[in-house]
Each structure stands twice: as structure tokens, then as C-alpha cells.
N, C-alpha and C positions, 0 to 999 in steps of 0.2 A: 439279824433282821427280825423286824417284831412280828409275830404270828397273826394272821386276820382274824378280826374280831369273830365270836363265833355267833351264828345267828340266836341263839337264845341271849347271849351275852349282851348286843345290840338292841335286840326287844327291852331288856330290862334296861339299859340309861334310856331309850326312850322313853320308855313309862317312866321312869324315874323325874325323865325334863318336865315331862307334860302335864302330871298328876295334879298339881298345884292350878291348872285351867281347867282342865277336866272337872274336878269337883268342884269347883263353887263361880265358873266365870261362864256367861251368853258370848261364845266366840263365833267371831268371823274370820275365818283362813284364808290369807292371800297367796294364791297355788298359781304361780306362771306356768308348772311343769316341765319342771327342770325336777332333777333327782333332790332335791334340798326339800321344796316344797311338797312333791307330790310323797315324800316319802312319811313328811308332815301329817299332811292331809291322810293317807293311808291307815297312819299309826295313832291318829288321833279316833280315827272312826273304830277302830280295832277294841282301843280300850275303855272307848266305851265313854260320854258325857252325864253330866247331870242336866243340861239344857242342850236342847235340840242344837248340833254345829249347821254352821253354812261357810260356804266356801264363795269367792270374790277373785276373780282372775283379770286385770286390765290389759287391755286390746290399746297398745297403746299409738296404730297406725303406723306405726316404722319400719314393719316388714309385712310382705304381702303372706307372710305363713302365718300372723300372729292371729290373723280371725280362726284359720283352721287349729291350731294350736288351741286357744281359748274351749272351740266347740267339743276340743279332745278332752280337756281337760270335766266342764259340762258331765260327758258320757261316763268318765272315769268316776267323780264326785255321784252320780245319780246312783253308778253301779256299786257305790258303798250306802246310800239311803240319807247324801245329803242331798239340801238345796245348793244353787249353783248361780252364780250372778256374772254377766259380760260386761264389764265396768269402759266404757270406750273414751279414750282424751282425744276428741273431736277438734278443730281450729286449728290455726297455723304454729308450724313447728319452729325454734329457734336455728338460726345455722348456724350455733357454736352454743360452747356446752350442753347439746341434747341430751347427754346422759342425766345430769344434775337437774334437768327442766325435767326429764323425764320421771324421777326419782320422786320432784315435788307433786307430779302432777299423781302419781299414784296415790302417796299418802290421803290427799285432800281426795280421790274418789274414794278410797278405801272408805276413810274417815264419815263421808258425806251416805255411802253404804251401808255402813255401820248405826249410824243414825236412824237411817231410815226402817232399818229391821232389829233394831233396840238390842244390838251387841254393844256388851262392855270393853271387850279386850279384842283387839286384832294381834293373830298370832303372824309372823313370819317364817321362812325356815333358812333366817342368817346363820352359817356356821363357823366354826373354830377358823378355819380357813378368810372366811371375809372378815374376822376382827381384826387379822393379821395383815392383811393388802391392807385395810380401811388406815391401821396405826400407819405402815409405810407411806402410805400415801400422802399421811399428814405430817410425816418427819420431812418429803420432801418441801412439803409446803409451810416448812417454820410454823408448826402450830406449837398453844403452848397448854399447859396442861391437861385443861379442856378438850380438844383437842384429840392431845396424845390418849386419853382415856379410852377412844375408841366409839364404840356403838355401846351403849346400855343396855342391860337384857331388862329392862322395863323403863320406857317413859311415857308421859301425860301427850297424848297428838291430840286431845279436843278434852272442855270439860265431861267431864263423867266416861271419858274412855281414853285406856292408854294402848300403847302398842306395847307386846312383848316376843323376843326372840327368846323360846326355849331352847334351841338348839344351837345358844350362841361357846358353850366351850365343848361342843363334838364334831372330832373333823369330819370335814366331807366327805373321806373315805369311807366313813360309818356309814353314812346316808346311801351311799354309793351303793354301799354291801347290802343296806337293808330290799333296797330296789332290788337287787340280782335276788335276794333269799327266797322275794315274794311274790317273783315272777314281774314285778311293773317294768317298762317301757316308756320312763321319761324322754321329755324332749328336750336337746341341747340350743342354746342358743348361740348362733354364729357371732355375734357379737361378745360373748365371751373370750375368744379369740383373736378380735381382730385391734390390730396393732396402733387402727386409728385412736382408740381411748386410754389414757393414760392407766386403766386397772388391767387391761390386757393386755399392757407391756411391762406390768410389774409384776402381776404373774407368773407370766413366763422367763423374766428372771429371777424366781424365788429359789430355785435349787440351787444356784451359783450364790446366792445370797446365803440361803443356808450352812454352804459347802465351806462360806468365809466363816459361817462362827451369828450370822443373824439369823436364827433359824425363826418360822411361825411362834415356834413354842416363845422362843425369847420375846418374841414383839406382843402377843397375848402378855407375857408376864407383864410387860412394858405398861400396857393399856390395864390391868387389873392396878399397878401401883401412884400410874397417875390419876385412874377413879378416886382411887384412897385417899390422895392429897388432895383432889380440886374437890373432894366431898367436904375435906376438913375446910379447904378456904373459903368454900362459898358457904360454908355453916358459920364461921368466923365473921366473914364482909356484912352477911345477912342480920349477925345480933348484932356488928356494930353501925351500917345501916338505921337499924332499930331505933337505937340508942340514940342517935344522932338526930334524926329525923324531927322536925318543931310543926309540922304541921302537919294534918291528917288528909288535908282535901287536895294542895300542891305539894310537892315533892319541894322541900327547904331542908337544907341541913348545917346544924353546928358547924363552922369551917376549923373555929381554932383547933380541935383534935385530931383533924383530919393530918397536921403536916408530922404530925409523931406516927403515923402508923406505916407498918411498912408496904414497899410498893405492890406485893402481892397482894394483900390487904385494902390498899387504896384503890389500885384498878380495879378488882371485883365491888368495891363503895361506887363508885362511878357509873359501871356498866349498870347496877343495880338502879340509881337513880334513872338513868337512861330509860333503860325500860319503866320503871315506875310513870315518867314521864308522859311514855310515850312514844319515845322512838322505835320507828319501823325499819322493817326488816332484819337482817342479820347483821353486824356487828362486826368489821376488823378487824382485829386485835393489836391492826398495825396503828391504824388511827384512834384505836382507846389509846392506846402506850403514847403517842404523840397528844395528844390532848393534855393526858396527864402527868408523862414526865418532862413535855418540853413548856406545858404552857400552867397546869394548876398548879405544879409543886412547887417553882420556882415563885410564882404568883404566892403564895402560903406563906413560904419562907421568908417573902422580902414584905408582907403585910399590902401587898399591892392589890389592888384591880384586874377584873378579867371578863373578857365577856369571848365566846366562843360559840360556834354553835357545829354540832355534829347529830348528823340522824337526823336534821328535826327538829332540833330541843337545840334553846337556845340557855346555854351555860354560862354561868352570871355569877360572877364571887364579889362583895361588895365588901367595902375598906371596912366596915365593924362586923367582917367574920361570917358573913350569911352567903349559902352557897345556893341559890336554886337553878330545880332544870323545870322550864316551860316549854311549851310548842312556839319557835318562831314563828316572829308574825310574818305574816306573807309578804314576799320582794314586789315591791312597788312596779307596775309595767313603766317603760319608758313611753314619756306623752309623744 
């Protein structure tokens, strides 16, 4: 059995995660107060900023404790000598997938907070432990490399500020420990636990999962090696995107190249025009692959016509090789 971390031992990979925002980033802390966050928040005020931190907790109306919680959190944040912000998601709730509503609805207060009090980086306190449900979750759900990758420990959430999980390869345990060393008294959330949401019913199968041979560790590996690859593709798609590309102001591209490259290659081409385009929202993976294996490739190959529209954007391959994505024009009302 592995021995528990010891408290000096836990201080130093904290400092170690954090050092890198501390010295040169205006952070904003999102601390629900839970043991992840608040140990975050703790250890960040501990070791000290180059720019004044603040801390950001969303009240996101789903449970009658979360105002009280928030104000806890307030109290905790004042008593280390931050400032402290109650981020509230007001308006009607979805009755299915609240989690995922929930998740978006944070980021964009976070983000809209952050704005407003000229933070660069919002910190999280994602751990070892969520990279590993996140992967599982997405193996249930046929993702594909993208995907499998997991959570990033730094992406772009608005221009001029990205979010970062420094705490994204130390398990929870750690966090757990640093809470007990230094006396805090996080707060748990019941919905951690409860069986209605598809993360609290993979959770709580993770030791029988483990016990087969999937352990957290293996699924973290899983999600560092698909980073690796979907970093090399989308570097690939994106210079030959580039390359392809005939016009600066719409989105047009070379077709004849397109039916040599391979399909990993052609569907990040595609999705990349998509967005270039213009299409909104997120993007299925099920319906790029049928776009482009059942309807462009065969279309390339046999030098044919195609007009298709997904997202939004209406996809248009014309018989001398020119491939553009436009915004569909609007569907006509019936007179």
C-alpha cells in the first residue's frame, strides 16, 4: 500500500503546479468549495501572487445550500485577504442535461467576471481523478481522439484569457490531504454522489473498473497519448487547410487534393472550414464522418457534384474542383 503523501511533500507539487500563475498571470479562482477548489484557493493565497488574486464561486440555483455555501466560501477567501465574487445563473433551468447546461453556464459567468475585473487566466481545481471519469465518459460516448484527450490543462475560453487546471495530474487524494494538514473544512456536494448523473455512476464504479486492469492511471495515460496525436492532426489539417485555401475573405478550397489525403486528415480539413465558415455551436463527430465519408469522398472520387449543408454552412463541391463552406441562405416560410 502507498504511504500518504506527507504534508511538506504535498505543499511542494502544489507550489510546483501553481508557480507558473502565480508569477506573471492577474488570476481569477473558481472555488465552489469542495476540497479541489478550496484547497486551490488556500494554496494559492499561501504562496504568495505577483498580482492581487480574486476568487469567483457560481450560485448556480440547484440547491437551496448553494447560496449558503457561496457566502462560506466569501468568509474563507476574505480570511486569506482575497476579494470574493457570487457569480448567480438566474432564468429557467433545462429538464435534461442540467449538468452540461450547468458547466456552460459557469464558464461564460466565470469568463464575463473575469472581464470585468481584468483577469487573464481563470484557475480551476480539475484533478487527476476528473481527467479520468472525463476520458471514461467519453469512451462511453464513441468519442474520438479529441475527445479521448480529455480536459486540457490550458485552453483559450475568450480572447485575451484562457482557463487553466493546474491541478489537473494530482489526485484528489492529495487535495484531500492538503485540506486535513491545514485544518480547512470543505464543503461536499450531494450531487457528487447521486446516481441520477451519469459522473456519479462512473465513479462509483471506478474501483471494480480499476480491479479489471482500467485503473485512473491507465485512462490519464489514455487522454495524455490522444493529446499527442489530435495535437499532431490538427497541426497537419491546419497547414493543409492553409495550403488549400483560394480565398482570404470566404472560406474556398482546392477540391482536387483533398481526395488523396487521409481520412483523419480530411475530417479535421472539413471541420476546420466549418468553423472558418461559421458554423455554430459544437460539432458531432457523428455527422462530420457522414458528411465526409458518405457524401464528399465519394463525391471527389467519382469527380461529381455535392451540395450539403451542416451547421449552417452550406457545402458546395462544384464539378472543376472548388469546394466552399457559406452560411445557408435562409429556408423560405411556406406562403
Amino acid at each position: 500500500m502507498n504511504a500518504a503523501p506527507s504534508s511538506h511533500g504535498i505543499d511542494a507539487t502544489l507550489a510546483a503546479a501553481l508557480k507558473p500563475y502565480l508569477e506573471s498571470c492577474r488570476l481569477l479562482i473558481a472555488v465552489s468549495g469542495g476540497p479541489d477548489s478550496t484547497a486551490l484557493m488556500h494554496a494559492a493565497a499561501r504562496f504568495g501572487a505577483v498580482h492581487p488574486i480574486q476568487v469567483a464561486t457560481v450560485d448556480h440555483r440547484l440547491r437551496t445550500e448553494g447560496h449558503a455555501e457561496a457566502l462560506s466560501v466569501g468568509l474563507a477567501a476574505k480570511s486569506l485577504g482575497l476579494s470574493h465574487h457570487i457569480l448567480t445563473w438566474d432564468g429557467d433551468k433545462p429538464h435534461r442535461g442540467i449538468q452540461a447546461a450547468a458547466r456552460d453556464a459557469r464558464y461564460t459567468l466565470l469568463a464575463e467576471c473575469a472581464d470585468r475585473i481584468g483577469a487573464d487566466t481563470i484557475l480551476t481545481g480539475h484533478t487527476a481523478d476528473d481527467q479520468a471519469e472525463t476520458v471514461l465518459m467519453r469512451v462511453l460516448a464513441g468519442s474520438g481522439p479529441a475527445g479521448l484527450a480529455g480536459m486540457r490543462r490550458e485552453r483559450v475560453l475568450a480572447p485575451g484569457l484562457r482557463l487553466a487546471r493546474p491541478f489537473l495530474l494530482i489526485p484528489k487524494a492529495e487535495l484531500i490531504a492538503y485540506c486535513a494538514a491545514h485544518g480547512l473544512a470543505p464543503a461536499y456536494d450531494p450531487s457528487n454522489v447521486d446516481d441520477r448523473f451519469a459522473r456519479a455512476r462512473l465513479r462509483r464504479l471506478m474501483p471494480d473498473l480499476a480491479a479489471g486492469g482500467l485503473s485512473p492511471e491507465r485512462l490519464r495515460r489514455l487522454a495524455a497519448r490522444m493529446a499527442r496525436d489530435e495535437d499532431a492532426l490538427r497541426d497537419a489539417a491546419r497547414a493543409t487547410f492553409t495550403a488549400l485555401r483560394i480565398t482570404a475573405d470566404v472560406v474556398i478550397l482546392d477540391a482536387r487534393p483533398l481526395a488523396a489525403l487521409p481520412d483523419a486528415i480530411l475530417l479535421r480539413v472539413v471541420g476546420l472550414a466549418l468553423h472558418e465558415a461559421g458554423g455554430g455551436g459544437a460539432l458531432r463527430l457523428e455527422r462530420l464522418e457522414r458528411l465526409v465519408f458518405d457524401d464528399l469522398r465519394p463525391a471527389l472520387a467519382a469527380g461529381a457534384t455535392m451540395r450539403r449543408t451542416l451547421r449552417g454552412i452550406l457545402v458546395d463541391l462544384k464539378a472543376e474542383g472548388v469546394l466552399s463552406f457559406r452560411p445557408a441562405p435562409a429556408r423560405r416560410s411556406p406562403s
